[in-house]
PQR file with spaces between the fields and no chain letter, atoms N, CA, C, O and H, PARSE charges and radii, in Angstrom:
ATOM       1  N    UNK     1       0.850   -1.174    0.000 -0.4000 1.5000
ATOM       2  CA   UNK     1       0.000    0.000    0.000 -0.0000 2.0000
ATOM       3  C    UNK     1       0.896    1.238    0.000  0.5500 1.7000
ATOM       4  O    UNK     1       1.171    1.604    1.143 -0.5500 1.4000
ATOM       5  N    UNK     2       1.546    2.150   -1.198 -0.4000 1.5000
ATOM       6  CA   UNK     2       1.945    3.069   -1.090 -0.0000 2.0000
ATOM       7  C    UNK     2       1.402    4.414   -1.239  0.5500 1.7000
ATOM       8  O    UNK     2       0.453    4.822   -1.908 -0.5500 1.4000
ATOM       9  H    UNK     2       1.324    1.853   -2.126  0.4000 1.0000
ATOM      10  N    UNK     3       2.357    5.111   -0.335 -0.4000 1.5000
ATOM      11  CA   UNK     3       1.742    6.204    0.559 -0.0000 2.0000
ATOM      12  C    UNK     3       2.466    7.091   -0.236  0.5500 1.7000
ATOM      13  O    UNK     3       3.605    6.719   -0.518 -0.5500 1.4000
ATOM      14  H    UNK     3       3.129    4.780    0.208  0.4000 1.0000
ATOM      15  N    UNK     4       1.976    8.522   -0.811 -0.4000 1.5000
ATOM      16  CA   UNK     4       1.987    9.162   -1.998 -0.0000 2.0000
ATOM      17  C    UNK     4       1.958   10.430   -1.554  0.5500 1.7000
ATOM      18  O    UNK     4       0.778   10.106   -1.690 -0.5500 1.4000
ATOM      19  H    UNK     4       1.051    8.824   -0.581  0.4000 1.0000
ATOM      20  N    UNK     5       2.048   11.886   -1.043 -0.4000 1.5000
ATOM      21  CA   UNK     5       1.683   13.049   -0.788 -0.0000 2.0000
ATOM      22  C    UNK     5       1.305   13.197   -2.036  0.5500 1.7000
ATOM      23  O    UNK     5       1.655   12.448   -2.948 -0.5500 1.4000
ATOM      24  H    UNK     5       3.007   12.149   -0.932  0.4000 1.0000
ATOM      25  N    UNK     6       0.419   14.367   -2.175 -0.4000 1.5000
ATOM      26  CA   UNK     6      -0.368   14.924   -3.241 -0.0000 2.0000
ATOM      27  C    UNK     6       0.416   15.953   -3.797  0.5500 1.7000
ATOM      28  O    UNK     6       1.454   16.143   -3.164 -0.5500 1.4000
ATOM      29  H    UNK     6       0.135   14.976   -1.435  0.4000 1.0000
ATOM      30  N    UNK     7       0.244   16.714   -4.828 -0.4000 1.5000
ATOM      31  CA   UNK     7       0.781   18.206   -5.728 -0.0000 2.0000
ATOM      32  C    UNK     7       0.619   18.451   -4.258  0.5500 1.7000
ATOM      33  O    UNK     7       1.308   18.078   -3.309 -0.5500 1.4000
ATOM      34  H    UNK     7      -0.600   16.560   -5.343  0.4000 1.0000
ATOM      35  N    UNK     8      -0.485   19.186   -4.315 -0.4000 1.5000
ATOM      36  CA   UNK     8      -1.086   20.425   -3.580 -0.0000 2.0000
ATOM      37  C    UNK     8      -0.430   20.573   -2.264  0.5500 1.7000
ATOM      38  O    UNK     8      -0.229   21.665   -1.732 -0.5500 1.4000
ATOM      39  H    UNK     8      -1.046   19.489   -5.086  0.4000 1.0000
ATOM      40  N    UNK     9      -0.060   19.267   -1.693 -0.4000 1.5000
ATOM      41  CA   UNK     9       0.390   18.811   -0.156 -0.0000 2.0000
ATOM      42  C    UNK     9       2.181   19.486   -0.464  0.5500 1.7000
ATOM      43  O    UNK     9       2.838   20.116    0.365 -0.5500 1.4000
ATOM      44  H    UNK     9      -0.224   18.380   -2.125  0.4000 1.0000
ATOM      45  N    UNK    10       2.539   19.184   -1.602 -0.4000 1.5000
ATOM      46  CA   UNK    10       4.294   19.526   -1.846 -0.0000 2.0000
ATOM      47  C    UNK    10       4.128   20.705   -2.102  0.5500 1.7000
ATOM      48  O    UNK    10       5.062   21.427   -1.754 -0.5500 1.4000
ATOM      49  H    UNK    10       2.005   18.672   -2.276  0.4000 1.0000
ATOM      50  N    UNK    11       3.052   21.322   -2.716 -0.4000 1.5000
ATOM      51  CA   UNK    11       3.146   22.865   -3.648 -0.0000 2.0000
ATOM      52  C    UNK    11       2.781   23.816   -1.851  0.5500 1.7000
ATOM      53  O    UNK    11       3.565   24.707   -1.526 -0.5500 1.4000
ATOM      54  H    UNK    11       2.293   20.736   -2.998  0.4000 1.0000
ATOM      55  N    UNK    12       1.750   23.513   -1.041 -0.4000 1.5000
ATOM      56  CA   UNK    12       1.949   24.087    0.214 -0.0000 2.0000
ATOM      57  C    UNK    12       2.720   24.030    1.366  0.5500 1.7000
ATOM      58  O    UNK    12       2.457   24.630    2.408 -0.5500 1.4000
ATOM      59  H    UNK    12       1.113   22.789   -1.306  0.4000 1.0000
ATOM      60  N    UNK    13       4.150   22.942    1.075 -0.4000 1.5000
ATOM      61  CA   UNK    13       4.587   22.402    2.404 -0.0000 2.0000
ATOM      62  C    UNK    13       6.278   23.478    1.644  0.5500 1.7000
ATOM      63  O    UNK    13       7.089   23.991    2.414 -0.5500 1.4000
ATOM      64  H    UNK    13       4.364   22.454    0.228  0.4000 1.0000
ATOM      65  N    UNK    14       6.382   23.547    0.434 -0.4000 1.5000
ATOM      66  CA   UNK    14       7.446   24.192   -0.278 -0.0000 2.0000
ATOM      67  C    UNK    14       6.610   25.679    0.191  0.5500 1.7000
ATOM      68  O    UNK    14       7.395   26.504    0.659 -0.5500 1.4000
ATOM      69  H    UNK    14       5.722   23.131   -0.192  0.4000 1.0000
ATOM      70  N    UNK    15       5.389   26.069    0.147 -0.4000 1.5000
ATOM      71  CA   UNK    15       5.328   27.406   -0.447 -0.0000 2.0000
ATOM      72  C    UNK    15       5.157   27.980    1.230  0.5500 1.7000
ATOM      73  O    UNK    15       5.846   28.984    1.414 -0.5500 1.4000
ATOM      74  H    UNK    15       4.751   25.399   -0.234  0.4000 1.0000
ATOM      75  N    UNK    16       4.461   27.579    2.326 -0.4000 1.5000
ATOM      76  CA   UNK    16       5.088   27.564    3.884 -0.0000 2.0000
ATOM      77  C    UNK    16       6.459   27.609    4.472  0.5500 1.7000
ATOM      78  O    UNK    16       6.606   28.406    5.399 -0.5500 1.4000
ATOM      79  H    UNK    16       3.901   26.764    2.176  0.4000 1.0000
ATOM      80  N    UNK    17       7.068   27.189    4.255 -0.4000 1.5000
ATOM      81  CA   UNK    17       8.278   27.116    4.333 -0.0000 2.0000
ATOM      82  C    UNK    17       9.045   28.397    4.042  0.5500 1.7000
ATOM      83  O    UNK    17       9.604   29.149    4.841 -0.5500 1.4000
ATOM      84  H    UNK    17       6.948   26.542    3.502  0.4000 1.0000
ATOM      85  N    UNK    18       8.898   28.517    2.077 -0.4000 1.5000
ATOM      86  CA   UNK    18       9.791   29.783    1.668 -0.0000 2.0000
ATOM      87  C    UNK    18       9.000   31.055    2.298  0.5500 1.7000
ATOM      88  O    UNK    18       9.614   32.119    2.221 -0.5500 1.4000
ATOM      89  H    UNK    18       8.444   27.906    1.428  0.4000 1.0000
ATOM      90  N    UNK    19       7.668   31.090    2.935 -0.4000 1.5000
ATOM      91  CA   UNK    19       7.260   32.453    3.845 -0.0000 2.0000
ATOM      92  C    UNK    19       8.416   32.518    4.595  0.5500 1.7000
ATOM      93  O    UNK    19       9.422   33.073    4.155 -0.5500 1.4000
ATOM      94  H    UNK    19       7.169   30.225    2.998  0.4000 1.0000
ATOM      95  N    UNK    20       8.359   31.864    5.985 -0.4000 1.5000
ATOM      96  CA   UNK    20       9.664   31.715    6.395 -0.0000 2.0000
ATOM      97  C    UNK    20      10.764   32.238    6.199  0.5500 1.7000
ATOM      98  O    UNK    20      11.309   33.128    6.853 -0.5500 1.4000
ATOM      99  H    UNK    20       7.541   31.413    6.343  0.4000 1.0000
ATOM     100  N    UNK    21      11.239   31.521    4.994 -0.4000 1.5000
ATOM     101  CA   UNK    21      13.038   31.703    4.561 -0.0000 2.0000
ATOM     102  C    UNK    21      12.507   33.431    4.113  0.5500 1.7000
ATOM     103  O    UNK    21      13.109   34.240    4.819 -0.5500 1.4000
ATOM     104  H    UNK    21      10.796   30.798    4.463  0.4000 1.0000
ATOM     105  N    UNK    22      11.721   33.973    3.305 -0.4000 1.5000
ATOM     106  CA   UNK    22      12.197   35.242    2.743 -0.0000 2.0000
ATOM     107  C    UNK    22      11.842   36.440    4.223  0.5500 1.7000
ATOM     108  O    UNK    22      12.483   37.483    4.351 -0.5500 1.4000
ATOM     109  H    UNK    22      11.232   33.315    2.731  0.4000 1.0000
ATOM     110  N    UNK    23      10.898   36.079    5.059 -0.4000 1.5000
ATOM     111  CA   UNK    23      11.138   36.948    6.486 -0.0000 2.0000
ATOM     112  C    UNK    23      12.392   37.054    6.646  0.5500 1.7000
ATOM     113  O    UNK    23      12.906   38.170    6.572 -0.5500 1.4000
ATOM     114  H    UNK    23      10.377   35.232    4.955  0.4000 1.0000
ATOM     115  N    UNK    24      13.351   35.637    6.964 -0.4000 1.5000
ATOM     116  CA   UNK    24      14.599   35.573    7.627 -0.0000 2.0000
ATOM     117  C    UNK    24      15.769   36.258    7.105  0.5500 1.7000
ATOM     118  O    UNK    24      16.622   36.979    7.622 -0.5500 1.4000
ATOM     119  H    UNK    24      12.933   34.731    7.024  0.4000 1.0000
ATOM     120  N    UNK    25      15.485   35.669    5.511 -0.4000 1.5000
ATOM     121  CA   UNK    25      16.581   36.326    4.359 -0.0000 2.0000
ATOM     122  C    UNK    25      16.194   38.112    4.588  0.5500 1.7000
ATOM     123  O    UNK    25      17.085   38.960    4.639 -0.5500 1.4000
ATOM     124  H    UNK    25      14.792   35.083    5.091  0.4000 1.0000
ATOM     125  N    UNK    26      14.822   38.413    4.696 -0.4000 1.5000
ATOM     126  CA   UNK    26      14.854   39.960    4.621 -0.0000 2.0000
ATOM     127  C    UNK    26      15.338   40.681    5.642  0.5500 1.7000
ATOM     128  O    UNK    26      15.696   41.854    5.541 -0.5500 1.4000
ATOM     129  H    UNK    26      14.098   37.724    4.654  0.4000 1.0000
ATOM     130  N    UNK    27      15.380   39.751    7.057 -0.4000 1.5000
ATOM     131  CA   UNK    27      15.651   40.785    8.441 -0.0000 2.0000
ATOM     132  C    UNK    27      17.583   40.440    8.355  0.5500 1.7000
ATOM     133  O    UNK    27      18.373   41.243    8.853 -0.5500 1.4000
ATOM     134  H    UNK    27      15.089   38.798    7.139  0.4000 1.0000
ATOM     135  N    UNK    28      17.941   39.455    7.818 -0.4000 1.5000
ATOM     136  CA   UNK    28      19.357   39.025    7.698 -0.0000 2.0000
ATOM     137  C    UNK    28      19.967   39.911    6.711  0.5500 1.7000
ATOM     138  O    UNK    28      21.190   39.993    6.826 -0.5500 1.4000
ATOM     139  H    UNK    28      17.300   38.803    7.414  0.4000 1.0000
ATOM     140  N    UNK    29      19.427   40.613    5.747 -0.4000 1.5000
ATOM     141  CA   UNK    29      19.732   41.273    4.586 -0.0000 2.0000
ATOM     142  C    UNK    29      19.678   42.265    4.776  0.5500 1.7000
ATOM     143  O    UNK    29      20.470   42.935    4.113 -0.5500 1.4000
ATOM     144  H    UNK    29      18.434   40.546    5.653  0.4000 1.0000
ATOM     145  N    UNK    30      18.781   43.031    5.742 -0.4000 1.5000
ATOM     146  CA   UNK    30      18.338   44.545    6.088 -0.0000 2.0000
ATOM     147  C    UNK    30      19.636   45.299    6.689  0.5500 1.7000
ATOM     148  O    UNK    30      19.846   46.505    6.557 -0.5500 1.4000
ATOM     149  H    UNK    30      18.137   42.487    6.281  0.4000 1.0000
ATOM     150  N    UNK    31      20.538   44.310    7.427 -0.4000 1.5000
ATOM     151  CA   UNK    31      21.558   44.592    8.408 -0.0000 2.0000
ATOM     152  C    UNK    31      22.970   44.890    6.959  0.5500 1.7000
ATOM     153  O    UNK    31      24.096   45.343    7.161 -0.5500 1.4000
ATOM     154  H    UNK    31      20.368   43.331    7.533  0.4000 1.0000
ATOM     155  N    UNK    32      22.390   44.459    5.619 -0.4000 1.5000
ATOM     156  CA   UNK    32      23.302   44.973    4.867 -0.0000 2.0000
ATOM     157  C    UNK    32      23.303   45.624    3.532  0.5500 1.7000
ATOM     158  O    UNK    32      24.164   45.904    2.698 -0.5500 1.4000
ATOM     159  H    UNK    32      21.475   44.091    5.455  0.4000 1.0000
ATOM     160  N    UNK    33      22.241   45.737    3.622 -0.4000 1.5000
ATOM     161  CA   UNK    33      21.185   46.939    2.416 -0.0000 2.0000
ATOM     162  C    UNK    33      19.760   47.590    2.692  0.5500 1.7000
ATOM     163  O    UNK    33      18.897   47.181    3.470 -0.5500 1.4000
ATOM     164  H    UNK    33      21.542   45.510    4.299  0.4000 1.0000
ATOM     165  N    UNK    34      19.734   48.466    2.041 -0.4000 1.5000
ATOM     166  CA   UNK    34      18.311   49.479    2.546 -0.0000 2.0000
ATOM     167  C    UNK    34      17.218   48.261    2.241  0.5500 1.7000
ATOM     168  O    UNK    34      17.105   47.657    1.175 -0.5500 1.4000
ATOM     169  H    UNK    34      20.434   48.798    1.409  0.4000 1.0000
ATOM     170  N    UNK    35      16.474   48.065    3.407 -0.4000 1.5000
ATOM     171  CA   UNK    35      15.144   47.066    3.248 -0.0000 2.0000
ATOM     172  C    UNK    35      14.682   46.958    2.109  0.5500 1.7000
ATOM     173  O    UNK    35      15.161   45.901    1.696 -0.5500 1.4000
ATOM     174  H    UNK    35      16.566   48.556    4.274  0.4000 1.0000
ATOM     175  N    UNK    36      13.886   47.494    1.131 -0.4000 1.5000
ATOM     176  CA   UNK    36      13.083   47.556    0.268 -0.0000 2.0000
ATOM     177  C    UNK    36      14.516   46.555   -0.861  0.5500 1.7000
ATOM     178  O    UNK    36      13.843   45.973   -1.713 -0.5500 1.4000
ATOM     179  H    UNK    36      13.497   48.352    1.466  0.4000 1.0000
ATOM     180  N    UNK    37      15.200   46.401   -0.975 -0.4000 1.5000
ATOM     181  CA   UNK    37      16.452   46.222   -1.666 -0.0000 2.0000
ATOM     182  C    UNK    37      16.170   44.733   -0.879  0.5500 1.7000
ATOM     183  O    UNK    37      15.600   43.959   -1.649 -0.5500 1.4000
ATOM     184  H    UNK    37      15.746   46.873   -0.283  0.4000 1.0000
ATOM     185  N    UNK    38      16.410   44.184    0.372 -0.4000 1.5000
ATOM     186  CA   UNK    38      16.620   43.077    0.859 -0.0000 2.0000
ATOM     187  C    UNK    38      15.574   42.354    0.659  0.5500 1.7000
ATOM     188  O    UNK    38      15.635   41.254    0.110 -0.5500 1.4000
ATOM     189  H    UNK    38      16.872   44.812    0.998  0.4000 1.0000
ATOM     190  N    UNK    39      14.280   42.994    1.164 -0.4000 1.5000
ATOM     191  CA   UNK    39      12.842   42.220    0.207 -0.0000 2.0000
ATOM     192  C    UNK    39      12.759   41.817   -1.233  0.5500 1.7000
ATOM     193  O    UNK    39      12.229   40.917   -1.885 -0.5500 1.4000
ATOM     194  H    UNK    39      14.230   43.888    1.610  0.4000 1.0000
ATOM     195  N    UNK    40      13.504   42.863   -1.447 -0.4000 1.5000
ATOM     196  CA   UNK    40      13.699   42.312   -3.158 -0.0000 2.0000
ATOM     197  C    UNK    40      14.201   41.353   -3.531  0.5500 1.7000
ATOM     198  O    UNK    40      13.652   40.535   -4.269 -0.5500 1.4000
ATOM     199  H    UNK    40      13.934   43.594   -0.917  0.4000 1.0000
ATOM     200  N    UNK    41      15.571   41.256   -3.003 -0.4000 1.5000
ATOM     201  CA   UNK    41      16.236   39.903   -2.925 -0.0000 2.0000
ATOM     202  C    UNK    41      16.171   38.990   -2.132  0.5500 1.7000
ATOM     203  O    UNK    41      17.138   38.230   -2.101 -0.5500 1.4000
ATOM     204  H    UNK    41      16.017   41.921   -2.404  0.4000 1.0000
ATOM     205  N    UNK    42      15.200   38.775   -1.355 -0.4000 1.5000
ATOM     206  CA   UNK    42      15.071   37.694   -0.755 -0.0000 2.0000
ATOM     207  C    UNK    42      13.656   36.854   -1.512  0.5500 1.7000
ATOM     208  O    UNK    42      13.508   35.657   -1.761 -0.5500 1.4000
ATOM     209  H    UNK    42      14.414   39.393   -1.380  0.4000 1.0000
ATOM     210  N    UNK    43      12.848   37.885   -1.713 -0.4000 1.5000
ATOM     211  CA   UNK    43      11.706   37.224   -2.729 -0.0000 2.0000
ATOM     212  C    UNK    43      12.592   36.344   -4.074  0.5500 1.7000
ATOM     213  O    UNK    43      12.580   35.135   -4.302 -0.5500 1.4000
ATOM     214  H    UNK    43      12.968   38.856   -1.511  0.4000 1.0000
ATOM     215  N    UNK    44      13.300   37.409   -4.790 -0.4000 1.5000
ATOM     216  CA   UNK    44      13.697   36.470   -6.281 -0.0000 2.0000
ATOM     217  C    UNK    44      14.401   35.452   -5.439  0.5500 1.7000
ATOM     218  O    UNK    44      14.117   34.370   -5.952 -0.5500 1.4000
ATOM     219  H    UNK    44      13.310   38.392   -4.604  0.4000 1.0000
ATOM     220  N    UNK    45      15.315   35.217   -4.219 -0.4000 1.5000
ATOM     221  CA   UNK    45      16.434   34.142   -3.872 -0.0000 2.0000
ATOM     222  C    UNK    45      15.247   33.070   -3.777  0.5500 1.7000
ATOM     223  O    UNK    45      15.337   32.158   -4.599 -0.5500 1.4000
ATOM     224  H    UNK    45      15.546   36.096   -3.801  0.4000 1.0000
ATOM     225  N    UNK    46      14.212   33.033   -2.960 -0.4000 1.5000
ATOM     226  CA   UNK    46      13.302   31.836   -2.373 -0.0000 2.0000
ATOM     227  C    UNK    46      12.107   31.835   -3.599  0.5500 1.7000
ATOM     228  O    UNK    46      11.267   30.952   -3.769 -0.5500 1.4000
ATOM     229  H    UNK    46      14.139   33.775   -2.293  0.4000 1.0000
ATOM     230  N    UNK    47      12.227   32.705   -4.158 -0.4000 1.5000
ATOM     231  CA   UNK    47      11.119   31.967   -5.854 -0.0000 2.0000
ATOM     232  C    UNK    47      12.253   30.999   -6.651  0.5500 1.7000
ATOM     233  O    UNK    47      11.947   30.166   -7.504 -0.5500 1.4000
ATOM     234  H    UNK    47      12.909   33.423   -4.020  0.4000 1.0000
ATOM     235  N    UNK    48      13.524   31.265   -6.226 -0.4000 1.5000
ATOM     236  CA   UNK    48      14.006   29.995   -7.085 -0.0000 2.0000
ATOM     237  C    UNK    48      14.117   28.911   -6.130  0.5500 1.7000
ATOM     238  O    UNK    48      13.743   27.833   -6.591 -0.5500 1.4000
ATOM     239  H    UNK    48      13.773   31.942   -5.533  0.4000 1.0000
ATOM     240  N    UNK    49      14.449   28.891   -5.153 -0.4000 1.5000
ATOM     241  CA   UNK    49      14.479   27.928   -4.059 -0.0000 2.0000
ATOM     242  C    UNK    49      13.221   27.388   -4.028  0.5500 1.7000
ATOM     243  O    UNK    49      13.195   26.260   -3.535 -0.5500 1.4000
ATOM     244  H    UNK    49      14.753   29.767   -4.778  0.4000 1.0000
ATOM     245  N    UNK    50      12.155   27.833   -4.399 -0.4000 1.5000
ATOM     246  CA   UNK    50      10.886   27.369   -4.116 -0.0000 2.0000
ATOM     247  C    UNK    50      10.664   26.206   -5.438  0.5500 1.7000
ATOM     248  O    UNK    50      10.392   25.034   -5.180 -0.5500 1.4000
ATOM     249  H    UNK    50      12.176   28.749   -4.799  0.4000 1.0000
ATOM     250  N    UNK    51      10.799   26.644   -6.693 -0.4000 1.5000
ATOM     251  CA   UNK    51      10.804   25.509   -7.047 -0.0000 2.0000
ATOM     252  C    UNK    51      10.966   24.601   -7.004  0.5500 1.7000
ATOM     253  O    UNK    51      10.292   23.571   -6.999 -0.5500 1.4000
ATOM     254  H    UNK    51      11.019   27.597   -6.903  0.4000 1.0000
ATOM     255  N    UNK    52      13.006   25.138   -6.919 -0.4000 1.5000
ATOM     256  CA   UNK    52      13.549   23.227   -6.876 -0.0000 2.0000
ATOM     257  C    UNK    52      13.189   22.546   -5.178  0.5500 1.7000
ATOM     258  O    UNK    52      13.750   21.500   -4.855 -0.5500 1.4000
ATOM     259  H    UNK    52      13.554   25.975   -6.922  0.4000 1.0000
ATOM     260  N    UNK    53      12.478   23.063   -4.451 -0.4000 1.5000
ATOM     261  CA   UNK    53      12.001   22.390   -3.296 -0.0000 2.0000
ATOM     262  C    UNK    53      11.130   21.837   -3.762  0.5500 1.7000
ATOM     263  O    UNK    53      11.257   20.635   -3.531 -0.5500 1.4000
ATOM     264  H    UNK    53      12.022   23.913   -4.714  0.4000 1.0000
ATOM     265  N    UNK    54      10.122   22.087   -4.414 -0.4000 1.5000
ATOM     266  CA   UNK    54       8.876   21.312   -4.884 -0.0000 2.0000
ATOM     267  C    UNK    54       9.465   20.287   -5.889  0.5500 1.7000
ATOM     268  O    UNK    54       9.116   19.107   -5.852 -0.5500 1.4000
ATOM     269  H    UNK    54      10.019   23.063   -4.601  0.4000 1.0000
ATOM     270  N    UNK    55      10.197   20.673   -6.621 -0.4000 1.5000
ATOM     271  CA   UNK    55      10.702   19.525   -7.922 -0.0000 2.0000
ATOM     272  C    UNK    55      11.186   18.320   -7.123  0.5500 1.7000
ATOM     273  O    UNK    55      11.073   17.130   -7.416 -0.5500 1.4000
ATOM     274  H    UNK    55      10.481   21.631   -6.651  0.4000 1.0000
ATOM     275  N    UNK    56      11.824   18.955   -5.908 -0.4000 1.5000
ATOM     276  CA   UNK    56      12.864   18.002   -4.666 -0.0000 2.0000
ATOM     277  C    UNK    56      11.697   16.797   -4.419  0.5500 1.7000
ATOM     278  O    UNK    56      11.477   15.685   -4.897 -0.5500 1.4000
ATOM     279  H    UNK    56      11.915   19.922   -5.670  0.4000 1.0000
ATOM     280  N    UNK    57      10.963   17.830   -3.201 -0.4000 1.5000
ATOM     281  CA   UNK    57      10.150   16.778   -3.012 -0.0000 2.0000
ATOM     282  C    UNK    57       8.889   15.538   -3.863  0.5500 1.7000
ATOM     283  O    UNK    57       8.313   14.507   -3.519 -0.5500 1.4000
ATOM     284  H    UNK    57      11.141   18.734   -2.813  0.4000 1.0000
ATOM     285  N    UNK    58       8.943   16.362   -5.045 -0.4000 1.5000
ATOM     286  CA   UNK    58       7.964   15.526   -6.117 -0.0000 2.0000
ATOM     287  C    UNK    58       9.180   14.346   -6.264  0.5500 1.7000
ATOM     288  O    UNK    58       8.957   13.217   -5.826 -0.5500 1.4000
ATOM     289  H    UNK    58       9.411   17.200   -5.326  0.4000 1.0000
ATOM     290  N    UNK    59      10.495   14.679   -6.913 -0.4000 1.5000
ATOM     291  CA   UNK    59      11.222   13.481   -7.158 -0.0000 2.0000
ATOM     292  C    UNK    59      10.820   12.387   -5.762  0.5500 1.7000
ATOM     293  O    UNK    59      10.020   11.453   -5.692 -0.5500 1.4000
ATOM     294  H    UNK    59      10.676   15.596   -7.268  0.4000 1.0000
ATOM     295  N    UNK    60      11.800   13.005   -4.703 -0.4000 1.5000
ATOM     296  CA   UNK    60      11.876   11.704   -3.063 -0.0000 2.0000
ATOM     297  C    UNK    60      10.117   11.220   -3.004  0.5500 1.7000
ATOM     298  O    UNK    60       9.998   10.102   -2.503 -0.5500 1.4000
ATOM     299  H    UNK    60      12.450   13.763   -4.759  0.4000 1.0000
ATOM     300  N    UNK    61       8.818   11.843   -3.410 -0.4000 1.5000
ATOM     301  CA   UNK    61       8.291   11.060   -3.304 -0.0000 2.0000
ATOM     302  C    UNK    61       7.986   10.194   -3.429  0.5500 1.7000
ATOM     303  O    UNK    61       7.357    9.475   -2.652 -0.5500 1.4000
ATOM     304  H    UNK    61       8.914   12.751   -3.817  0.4000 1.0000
ATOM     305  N    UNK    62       8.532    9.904   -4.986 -0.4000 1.5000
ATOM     306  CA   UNK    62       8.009    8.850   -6.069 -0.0000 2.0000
ATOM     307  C    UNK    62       9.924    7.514   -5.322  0.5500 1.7000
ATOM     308  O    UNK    62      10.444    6.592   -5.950 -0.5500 1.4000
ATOM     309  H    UNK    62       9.043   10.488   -5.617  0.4000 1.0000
ATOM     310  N    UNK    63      10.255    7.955   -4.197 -0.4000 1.5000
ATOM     311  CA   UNK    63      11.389    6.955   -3.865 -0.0000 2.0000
ATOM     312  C    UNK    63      10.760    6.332   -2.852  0.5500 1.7000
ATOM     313  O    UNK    63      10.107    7.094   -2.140 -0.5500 1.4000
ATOM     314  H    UNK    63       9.832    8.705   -3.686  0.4000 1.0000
ATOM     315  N    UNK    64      10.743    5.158   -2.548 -0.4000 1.5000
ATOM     316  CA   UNK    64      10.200    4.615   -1.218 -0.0000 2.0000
ATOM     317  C    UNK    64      11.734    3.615   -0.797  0.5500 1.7000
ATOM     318  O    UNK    64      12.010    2.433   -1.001 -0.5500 1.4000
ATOM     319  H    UNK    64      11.273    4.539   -3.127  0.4000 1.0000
ATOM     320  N    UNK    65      12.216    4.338   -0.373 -0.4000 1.5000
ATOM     321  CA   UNK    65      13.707    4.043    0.215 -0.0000 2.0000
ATOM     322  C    UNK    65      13.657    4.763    1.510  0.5500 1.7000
ATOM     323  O    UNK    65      13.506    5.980    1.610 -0.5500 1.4000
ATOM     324  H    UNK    65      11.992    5.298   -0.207  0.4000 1.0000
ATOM     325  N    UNK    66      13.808    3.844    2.602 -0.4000 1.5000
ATOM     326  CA   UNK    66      13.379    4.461    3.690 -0.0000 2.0000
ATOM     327  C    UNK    66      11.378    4.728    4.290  0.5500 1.7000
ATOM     328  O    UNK    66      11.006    5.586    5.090 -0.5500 1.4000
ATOM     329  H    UNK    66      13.931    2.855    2.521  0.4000 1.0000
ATOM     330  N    UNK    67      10.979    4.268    3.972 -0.4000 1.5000
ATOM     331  CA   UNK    67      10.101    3.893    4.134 -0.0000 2.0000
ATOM     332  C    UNK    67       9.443    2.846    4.523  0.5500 1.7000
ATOM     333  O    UNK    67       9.517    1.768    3.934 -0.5500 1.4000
ATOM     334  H    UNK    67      11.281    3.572    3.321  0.4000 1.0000
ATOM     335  N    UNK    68       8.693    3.065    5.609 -0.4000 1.5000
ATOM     336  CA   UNK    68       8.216    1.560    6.499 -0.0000 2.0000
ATOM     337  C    UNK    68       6.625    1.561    6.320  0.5500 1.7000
ATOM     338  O    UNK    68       6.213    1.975    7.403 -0.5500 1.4000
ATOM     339  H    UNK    68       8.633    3.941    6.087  0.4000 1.0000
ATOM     340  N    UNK    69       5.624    1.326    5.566 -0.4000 1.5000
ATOM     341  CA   UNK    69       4.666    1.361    5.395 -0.0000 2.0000
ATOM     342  C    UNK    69       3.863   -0.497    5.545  0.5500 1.7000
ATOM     343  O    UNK    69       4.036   -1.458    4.795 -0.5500 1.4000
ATOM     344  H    UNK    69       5.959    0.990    4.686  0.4000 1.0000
ATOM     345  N    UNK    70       3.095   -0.395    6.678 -0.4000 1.5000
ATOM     346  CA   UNK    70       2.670   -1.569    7.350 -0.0000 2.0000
ATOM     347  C    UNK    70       0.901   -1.727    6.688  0.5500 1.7000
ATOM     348  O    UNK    70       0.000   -0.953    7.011 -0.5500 1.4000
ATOM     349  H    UNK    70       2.955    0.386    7.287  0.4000 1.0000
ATOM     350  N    UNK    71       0.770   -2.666    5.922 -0.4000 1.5000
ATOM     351  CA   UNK    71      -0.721   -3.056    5.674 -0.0000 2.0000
ATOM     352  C    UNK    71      -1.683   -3.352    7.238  0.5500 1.7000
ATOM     353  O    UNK    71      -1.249   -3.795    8.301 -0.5500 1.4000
ATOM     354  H    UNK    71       1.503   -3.295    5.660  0.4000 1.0000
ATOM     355  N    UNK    72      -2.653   -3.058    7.000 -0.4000 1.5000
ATOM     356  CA   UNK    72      -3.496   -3.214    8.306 -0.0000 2.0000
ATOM     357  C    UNK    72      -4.244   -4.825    7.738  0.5500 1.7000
ATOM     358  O    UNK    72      -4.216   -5.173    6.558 -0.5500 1.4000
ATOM     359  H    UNK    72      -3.005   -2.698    6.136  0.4000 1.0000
ATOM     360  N    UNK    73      -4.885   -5.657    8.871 -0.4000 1.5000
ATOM     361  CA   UNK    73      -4.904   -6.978    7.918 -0.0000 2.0000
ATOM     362  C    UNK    73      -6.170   -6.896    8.813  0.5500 1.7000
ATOM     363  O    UNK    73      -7.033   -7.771    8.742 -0.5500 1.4000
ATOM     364  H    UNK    73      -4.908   -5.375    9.830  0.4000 1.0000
């Protein structure tokens, strides 16, 4: 019985996440360019990161290496 996350489950667990990273990247960045400048670049840095997180996790899903999935009988 394999266990599958959905698009939608990878496209919100990637797109949660990069909220996150571009707060962090913007208050980490502010300390070395005028804000509006660090928002800037922290949005384009985590729109590319955001993809290949989703591409990431679409690939490891389709791996069941490491995975212990028990039938109920």
């Amino acid at each position: 019985m394999p266990i599958n996350e959905t698009k939608i489950r990878s496209l919100l667990k990637a797109a949660s996440f990069r909220v996150i990273e571009i707060a962090l990247d913007s208050a980490i960045l502010s300390l070395f360019v005028e804000i509006p400048v660090a928002v800037g670049l922290a949005i384009g840095l985590e729109t590319i990161c955001f993809s290949v997180h989703y591409i990431f996790e679409r690939v490891w899903n389709r791996i069941s290496y490491g995975r212990n999935i028990k039938e109920e009988k």
